[in-house]
Legacy VTK file of the C-alpha trace (Angstrom):
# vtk DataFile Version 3.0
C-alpha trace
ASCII
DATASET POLYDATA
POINTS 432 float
86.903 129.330 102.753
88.875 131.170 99.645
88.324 130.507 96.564
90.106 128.340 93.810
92.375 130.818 91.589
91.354 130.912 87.783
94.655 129.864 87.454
94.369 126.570 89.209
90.662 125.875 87.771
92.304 126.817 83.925
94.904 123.918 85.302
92.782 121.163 86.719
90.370 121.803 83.331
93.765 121.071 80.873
94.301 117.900 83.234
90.873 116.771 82.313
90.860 117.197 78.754
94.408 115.632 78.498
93.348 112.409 80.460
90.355 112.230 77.948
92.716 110.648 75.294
93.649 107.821 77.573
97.525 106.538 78.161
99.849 104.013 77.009
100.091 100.260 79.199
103.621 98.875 79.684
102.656 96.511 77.030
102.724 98.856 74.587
105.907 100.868 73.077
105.785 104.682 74.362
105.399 107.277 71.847
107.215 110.053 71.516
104.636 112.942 72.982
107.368 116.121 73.147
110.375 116.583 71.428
113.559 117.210 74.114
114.826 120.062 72.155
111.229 121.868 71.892
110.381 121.413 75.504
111.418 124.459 77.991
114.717 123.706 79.835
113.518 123.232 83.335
116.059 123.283 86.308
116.145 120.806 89.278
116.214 123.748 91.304
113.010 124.765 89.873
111.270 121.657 90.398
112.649 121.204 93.697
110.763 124.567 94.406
107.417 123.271 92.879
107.557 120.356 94.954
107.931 122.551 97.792
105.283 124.138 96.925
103.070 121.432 96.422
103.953 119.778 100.021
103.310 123.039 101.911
99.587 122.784 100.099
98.779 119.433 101.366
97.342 121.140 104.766
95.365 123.841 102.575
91.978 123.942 103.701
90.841 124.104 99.778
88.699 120.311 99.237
90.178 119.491 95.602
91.089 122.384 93.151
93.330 124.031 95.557
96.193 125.843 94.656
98.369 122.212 95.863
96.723 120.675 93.102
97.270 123.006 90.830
100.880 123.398 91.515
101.245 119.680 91.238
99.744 119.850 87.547
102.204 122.494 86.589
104.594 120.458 87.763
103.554 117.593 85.876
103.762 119.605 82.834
107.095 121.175 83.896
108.683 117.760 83.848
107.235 116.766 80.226
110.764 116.939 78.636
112.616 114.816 81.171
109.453 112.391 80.876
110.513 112.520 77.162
113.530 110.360 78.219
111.277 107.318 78.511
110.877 107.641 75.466
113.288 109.293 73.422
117.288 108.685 73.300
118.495 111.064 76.171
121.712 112.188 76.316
123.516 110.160 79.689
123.607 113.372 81.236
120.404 114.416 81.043
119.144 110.484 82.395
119.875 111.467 86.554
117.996 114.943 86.584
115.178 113.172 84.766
114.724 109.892 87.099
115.120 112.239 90.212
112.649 114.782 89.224
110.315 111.569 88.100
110.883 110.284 91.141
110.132 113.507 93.393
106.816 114.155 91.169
105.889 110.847 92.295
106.189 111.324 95.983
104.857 114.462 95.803
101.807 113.476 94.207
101.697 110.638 96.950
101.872 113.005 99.888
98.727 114.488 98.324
96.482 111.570 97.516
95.920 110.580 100.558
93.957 114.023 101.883
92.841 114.558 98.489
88.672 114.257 97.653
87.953 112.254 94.663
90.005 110.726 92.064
91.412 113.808 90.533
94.713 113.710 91.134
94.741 109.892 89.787
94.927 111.321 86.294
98.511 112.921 87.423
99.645 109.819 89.161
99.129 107.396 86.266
101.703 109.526 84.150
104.001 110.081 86.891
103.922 106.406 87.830
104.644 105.014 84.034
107.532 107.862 83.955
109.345 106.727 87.469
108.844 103.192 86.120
110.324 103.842 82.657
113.345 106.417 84.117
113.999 104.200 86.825
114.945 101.065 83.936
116.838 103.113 81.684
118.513 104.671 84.781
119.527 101.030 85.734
120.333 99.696 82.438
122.766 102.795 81.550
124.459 102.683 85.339
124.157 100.055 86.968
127.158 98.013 87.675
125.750 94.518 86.596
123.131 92.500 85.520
121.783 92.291 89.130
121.594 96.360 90.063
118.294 97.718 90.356
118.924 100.197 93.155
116.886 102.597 91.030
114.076 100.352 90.070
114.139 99.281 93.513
113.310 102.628 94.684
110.188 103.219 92.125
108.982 99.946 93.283
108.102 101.682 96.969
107.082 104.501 95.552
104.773 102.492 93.500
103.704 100.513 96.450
102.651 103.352 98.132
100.636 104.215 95.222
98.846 100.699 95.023
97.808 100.883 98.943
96.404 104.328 98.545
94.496 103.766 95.739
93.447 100.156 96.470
91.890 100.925 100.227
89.737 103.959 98.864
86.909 103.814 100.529
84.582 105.115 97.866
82.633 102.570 95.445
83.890 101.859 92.174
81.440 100.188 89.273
83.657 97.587 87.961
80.800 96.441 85.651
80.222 99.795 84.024
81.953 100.122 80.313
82.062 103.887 80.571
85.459 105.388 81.670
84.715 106.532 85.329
85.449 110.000 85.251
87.325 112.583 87.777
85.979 114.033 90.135
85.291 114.859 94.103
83.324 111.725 94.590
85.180 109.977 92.138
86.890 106.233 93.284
90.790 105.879 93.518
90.899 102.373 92.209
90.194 103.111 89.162
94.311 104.059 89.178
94.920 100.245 90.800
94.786 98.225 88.004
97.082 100.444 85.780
99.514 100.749 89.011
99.532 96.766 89.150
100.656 96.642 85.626
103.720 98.593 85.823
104.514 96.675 89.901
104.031 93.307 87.818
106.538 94.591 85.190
108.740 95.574 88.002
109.046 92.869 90.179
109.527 90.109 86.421
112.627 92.730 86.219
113.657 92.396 89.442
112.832 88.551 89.323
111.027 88.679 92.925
108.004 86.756 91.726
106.650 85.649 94.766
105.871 89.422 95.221
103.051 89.296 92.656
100.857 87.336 94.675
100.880 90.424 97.803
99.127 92.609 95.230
97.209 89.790 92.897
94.897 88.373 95.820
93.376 91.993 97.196
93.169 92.906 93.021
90.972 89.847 92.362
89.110 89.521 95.920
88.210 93.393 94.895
87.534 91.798 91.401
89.158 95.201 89.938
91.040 93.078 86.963
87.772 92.910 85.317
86.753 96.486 85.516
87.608 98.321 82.020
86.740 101.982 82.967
89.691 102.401 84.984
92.357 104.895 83.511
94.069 102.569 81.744
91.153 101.084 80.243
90.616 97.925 78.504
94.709 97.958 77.814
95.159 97.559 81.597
92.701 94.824 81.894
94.496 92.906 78.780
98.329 93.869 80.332
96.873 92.208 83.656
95.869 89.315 82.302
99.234 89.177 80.386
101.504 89.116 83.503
99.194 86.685 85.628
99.573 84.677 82.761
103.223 84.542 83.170
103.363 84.261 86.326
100.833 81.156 86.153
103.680 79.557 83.687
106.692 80.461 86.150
104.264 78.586 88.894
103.448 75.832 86.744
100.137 76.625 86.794
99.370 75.657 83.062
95.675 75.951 82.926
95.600 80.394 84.519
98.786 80.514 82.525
96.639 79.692 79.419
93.513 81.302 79.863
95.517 84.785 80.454
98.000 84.668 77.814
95.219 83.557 75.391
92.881 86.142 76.914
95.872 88.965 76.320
96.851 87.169 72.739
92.816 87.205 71.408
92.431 90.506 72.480
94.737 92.397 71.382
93.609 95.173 68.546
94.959 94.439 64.668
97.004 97.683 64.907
100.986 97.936 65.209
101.273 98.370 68.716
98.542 95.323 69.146
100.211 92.943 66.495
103.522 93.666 68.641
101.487 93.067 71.867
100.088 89.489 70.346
103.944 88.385 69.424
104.929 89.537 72.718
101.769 87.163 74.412
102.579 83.813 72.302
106.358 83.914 72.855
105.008 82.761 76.100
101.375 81.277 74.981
103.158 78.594 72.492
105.500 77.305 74.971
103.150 76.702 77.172
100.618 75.010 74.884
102.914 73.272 73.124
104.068 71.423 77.002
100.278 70.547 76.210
100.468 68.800 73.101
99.057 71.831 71.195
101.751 72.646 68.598
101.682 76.094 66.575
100.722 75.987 62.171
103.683 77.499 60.484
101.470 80.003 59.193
100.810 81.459 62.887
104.784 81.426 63.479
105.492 83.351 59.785
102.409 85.717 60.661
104.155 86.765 63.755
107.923 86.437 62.725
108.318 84.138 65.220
109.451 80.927 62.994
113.075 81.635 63.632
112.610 80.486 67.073
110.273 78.048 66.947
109.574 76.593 63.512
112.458 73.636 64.168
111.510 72.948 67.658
107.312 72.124 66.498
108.631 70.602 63.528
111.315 68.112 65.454
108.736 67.569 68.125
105.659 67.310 65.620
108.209 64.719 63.134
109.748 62.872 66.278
112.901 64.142 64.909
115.304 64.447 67.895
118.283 66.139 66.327
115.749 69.167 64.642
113.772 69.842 68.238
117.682 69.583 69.457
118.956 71.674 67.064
116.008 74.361 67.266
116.467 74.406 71.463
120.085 75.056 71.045
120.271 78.122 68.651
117.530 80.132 70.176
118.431 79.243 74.390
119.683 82.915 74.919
116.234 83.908 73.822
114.686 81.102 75.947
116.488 81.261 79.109
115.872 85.345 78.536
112.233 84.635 78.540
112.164 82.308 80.954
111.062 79.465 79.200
113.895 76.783 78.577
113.206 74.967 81.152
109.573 74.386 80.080
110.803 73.694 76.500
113.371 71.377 77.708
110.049 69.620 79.136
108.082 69.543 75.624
110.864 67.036 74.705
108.830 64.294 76.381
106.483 65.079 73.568
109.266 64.346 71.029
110.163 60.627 72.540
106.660 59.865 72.186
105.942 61.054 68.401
109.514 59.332 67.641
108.636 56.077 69.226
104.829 56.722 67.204
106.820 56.558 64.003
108.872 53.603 64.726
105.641 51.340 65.793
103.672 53.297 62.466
106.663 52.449 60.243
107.181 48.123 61.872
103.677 47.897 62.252
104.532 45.928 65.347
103.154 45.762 68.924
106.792 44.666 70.020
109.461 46.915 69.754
112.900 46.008 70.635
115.134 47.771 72.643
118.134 47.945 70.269
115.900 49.052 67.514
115.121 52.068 69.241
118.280 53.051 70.672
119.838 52.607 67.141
117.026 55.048 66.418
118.413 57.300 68.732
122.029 57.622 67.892
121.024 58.133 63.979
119.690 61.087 65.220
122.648 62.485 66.647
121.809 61.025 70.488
123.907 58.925 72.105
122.574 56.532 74.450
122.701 53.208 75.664
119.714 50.350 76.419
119.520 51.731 80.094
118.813 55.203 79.137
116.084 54.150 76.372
114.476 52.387 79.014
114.378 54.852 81.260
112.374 57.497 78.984
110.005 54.855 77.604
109.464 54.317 82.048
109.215 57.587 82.186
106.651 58.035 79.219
104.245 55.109 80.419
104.483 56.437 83.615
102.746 59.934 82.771
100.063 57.958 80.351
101.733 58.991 76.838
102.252 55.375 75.857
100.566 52.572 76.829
102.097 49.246 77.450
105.245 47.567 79.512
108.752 47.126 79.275
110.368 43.354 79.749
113.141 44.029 80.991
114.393 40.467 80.692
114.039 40.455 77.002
114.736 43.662 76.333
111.263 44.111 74.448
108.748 47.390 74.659
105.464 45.691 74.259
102.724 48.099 73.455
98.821 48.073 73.797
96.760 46.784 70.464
93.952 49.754 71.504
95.552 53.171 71.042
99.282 52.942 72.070
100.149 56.327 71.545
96.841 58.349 73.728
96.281 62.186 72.451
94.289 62.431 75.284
97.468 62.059 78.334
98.465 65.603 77.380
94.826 67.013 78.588
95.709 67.178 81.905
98.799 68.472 81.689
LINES 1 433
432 0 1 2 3 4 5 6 7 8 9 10 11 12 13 14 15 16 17 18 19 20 21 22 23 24 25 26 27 28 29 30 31 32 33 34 35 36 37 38 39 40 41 42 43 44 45 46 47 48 49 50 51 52 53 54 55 56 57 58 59 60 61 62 63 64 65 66 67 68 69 70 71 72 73 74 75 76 77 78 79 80 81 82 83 84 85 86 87 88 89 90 91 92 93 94 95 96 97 98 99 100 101 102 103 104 105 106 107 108 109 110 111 112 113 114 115 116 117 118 119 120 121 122 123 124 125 126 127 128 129 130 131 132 133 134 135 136 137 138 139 140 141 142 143 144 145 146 147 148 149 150 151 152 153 154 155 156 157 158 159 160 161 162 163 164 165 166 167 168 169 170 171 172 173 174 175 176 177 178 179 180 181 182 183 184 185 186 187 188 189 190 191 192 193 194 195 196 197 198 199 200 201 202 203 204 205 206 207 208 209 210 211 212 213 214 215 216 217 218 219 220 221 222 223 224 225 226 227 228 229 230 231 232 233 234 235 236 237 238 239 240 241 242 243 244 245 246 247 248 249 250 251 252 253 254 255 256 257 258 259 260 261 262 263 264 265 266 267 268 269 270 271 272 273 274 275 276 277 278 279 280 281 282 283 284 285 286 287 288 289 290 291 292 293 294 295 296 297 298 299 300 301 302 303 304 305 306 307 308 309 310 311 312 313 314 315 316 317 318 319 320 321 322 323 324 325 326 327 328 329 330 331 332 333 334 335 336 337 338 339 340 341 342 343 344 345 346 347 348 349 350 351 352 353 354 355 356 357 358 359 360 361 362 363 364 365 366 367 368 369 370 371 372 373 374 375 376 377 378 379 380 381 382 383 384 385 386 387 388 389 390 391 392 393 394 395 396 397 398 399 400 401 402 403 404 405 406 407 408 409 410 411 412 413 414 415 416 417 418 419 420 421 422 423 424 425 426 427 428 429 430 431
């Protein structure tokens, strides 16, 4: 058997030492590592040779520092300045050459995992994953004929899917429990890549908006328990982007309680540094929604700490008040940002909360068990809402009905009687 070339063992030892430093999760903003006009020029014809190169060295009979490998690490580092495009302003030009040679790296450094030993070539693949990801966006966002074309996204995606089976049926044990970052080697396990690949599939399919994908790679994640490990290559960042995502997704699936517990997990746990602070307003645009839906309303201290009162200060204030027209008013200005987020809809839903604290106000201000009808739908149209008895009715049904008030409506004399013992239960929102 021949011998690895100093040249390939002077490669595979700069791969190490530049995977030491750890890499960015999609979470996080990417920072400019190379500067486009510093970086060597590199033709596609040149990096169509490399790859070349590399797949005639998958059948070399070399175990792991073969001269495959090493080829695919120069190629990695040939391709630095169109990986630079994912995060620097590329001229439109420039954007095709990059996402194809992104996108051959990628495939080439699939072809090899498979018959590779070890988990060395993992520290390539994460790189070359977040750069096909990243290329693949821009590439859509700068070409693509509408809203609705992903045709290059689409074609990361099963490249990255390729990438998640390979790494997530490795045969070779991987200690989720230990804190240390498992390092590469021959004997080294693949899945420590999975969790980091998961991120960037999760951030895919939310783009694409096929949701019901998550749940193909979510199960074998968690059945592996692999979101809890935090020595994989993307380190405690992947475990916190995870938990972001399935926390999302929990929301979408009106699954309020996993919804919570990630998005809070995600929004505690992010460092105080720039990148985390921008990570934590990222987590509550979602985590107040869906707390709020709970009863659990935001201080305006939280909302000015994360410059997030401009969106949500007149909504908690309307629906902590009972005031109709500011919740109204609040849901109106910011619904581009809402329906872009993908929570309207469960906004729309925290209004139930408003009825309840306005109809709290009226009893609080009367001081009467009895509440008539007219009252409250005069109540109503001061606040800019105009309904008739019918409709009043049918929220205050619709409000005993799911616990938050407690009494009965006579119909016949147009009356709202209400309970002497706690009318107005914090508790109905628990279970929510």
């Amino acid at each position: 058997m021949s011998h690895p070339s100093a040249a390939a063992l002077s490669l595979r030892s700069a791969l190490l030492s530049s995977l030491s430093s750890g890499t960015p999760d999609p979470l996080q903003p990417l920072p400019p590592t190379i500067s486009v006009s510093s970086a060597p020029a590199v033709a596609p014809a040149n990096v169509d040779e490399l790859i070349s190169h590399v797949a005639a060295g998958v059948s070399s009979p070399e175990p792991l520092v073969c001269e495959a490998v090493a080829a695919t690490v120069l190629l990695s580092s040939l391709c630095l300045p169109y990986s630079a495009a994912a995060s620097l302003a590329l001229p439109r030009a420039l954007l095709e050459p990059a996402f194809r040679a992104a996108h051959r790296k990628l495939k080439a450094l699939n072809g090899l995992l498979g018959g590779s030993a070890g988990n060395v070539l993992c520290g390539a693949l994460l790189p070359a994953t977040r750069d096909c990801y990243k290329l693949a966006v821009l590439m859509d966002e700068a070409f693509g004929t509408g809203a609705s074309d992903h045709d290059r996204l689409e074609s990361a995606v099963q490249l990255m899917q390729d990438t998640f089976s390979k790494t997530l049926n490795d045969r070779s044990e991987f200690p989720i429990l230990q804190t240390a970052p498992e390092p590469l080697s021959a004997s080294g396990s693949k899945k420590c890549l999975v969790l980091a690949v998961v991120n960037y599939l999760f951030a895919s399919y939310f783009a694409l908006n096929t949701l019901r994908l998550c749940k193909n790679i979510q199960r074998p994640v968690e059945a592996k328990r692999l979101h809890q490990a935090v020595n994989g290559l993307g380190g405690k960042s992947a475990m916190l982007t995870y938990r972001y995502y399935t926390g999302r997704l929990g929301m979408f699936e009106d699954d309020y309680d996993n919804a919570e517990k990630g998005l809070s997990y995600a929004y505690l746990n992010c460092p105080p540094t720039p990148a985390g602070i921008a990570n934590k307003r990222r987590a509550l645009r979602y985590l107040i929604p869906v707390r709020m839906q709970r009863g659990n309303l935001p201080t305006p201290a939280l909302l000015s700490e994360y410059s997030l009162d401009g969106q949500f200060l007149d909504i908690v204030t309307g629906l902590r008040t009972g005031d109709l027209r500011l919740f109204n008013e609040g849901l109106r200005a910011n619904a581009h940002a809402f329906i872009k987020n993908g929570t309207y809809l469960l906004l729309e839903k925290c209004k139930a909360l408003c009825y309840r604290n306005l109809f709290k106000r009226v009893y609080l201000i009367t001081q009467r068990t009895q509440l008539p009808l007219a009252a409250l739908t005069t109540t109503f149209r001061w606040l800019g809402t105009d309904v008739d008895h019918d409709e009043v009715e049918c929220v205050l049904a619709n409000l005993i009905f799911r616990g938050f008030v407690r009494g009965y409506i006579s119909h016949a004399k147009r009356i709202l009687v209400l309970s002497k013992k706690d009318p107005f239960p914090v508790s109905a929102y628990a279970g929510q």
